[in-house]
matplotlib code that plots the C-alpha trace (Angstrom):
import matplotlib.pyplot as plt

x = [-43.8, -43.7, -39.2, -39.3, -36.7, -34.8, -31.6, -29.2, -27.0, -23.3, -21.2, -19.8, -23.4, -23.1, -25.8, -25.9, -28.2, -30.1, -28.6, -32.0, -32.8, -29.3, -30.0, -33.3, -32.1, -29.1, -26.4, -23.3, -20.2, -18.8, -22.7, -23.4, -26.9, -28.5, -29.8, -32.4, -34.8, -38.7, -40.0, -38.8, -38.4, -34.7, -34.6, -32.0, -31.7, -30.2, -27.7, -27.6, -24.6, -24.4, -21.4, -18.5, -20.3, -23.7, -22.8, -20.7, -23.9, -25.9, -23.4, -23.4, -27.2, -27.3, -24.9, -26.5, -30.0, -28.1, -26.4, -29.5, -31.4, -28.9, -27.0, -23.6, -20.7, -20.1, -24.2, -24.2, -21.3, -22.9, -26.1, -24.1, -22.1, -25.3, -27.5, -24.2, -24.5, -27.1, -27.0]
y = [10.4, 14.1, 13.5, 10.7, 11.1, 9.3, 8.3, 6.8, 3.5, 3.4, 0.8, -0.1, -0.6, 2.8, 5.7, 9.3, 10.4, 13.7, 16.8, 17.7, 14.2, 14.3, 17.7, 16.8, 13.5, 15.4, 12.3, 13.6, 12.1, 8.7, 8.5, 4.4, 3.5, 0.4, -1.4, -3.8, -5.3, -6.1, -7.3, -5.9, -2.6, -1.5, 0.7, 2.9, 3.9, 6.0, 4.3, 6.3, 4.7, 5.6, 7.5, 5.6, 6.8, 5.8, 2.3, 1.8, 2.8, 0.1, -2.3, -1.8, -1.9, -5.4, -6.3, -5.9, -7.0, -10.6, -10.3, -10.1, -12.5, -15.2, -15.3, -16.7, -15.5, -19.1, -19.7, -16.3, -17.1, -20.1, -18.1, -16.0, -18.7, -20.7, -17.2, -17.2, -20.4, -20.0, -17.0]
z = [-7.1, -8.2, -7.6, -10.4, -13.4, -15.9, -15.4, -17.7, -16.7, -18.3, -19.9, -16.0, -14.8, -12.8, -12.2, -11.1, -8.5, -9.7, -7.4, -6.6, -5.3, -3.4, -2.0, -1.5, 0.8, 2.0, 0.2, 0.4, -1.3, 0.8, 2.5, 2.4, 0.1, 0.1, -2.5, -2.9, -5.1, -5.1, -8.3, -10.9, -9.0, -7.9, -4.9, -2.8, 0.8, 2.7, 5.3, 8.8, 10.5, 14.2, 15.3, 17.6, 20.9, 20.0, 18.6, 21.9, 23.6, 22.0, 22.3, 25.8, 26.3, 24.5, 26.7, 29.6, 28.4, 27.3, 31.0, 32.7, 30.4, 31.3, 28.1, 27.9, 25.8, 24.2, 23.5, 21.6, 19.6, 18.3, 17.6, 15.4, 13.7, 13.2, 11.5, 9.3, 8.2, 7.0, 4.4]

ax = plt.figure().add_subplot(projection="3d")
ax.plot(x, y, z, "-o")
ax.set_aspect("equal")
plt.show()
C-alpha cells in the first residue's frame, strides 16, 4: 500500500487521480475506469477494451462454439433478454 494518498473530492462529487498513480498504471486521458464498491471501500480499475479486430475475433469464436454446441439464434436471444430482466 506504499502508492496510498489523500485525495480531495469537490463540490460535483469528482476526484483527481495522483500523476504518479496514473503514470504508474499508464491512465491516459478518455481510458474507461471502473468503479465499484465492497464495504465501505471504493475502488477503481483499469478498463482494457479490446481493439475492433480482437473483439470481432471473439465474437467469432463464440459464434462458432454456440454453432457447434447446438445453440439457436432465437434461444440466445431469449437468454439475453431473460439475464436483462433481471438486473
Amino acid at each position: 500500500m506504499n502508492n496510498a494518498q489523500v485525495i480531495t473530492v469537490t463540490s460535483k462529487g469528482q476526484i483527481a487521480i495522483p500523476k504518479n498513480i496514473r503514470e504508474l498504471l499508464d491512465i491516459e486521458s478518455g481510458d474507461k475506469l471502473l468503479i465499484y464498491t465492497y464495504g465501505g471501500t471504493i475502488m477503481l480499475k483499469v478498463l482494457e477494451l479490446p481493439n475492433p479486430e480482437e473483439f470481432k475475433k471473439l465474437l467469432d469464436e463464440a459464434q462458432e462454439w454456440a454453432k457447434k454446441a447446438g445453440f439457436k439464434e432465437s434461444e440466445i436471444n431469449e437468454v439475453i433478454k431473460e439475464v436483462r430482466k433481471e438486473k
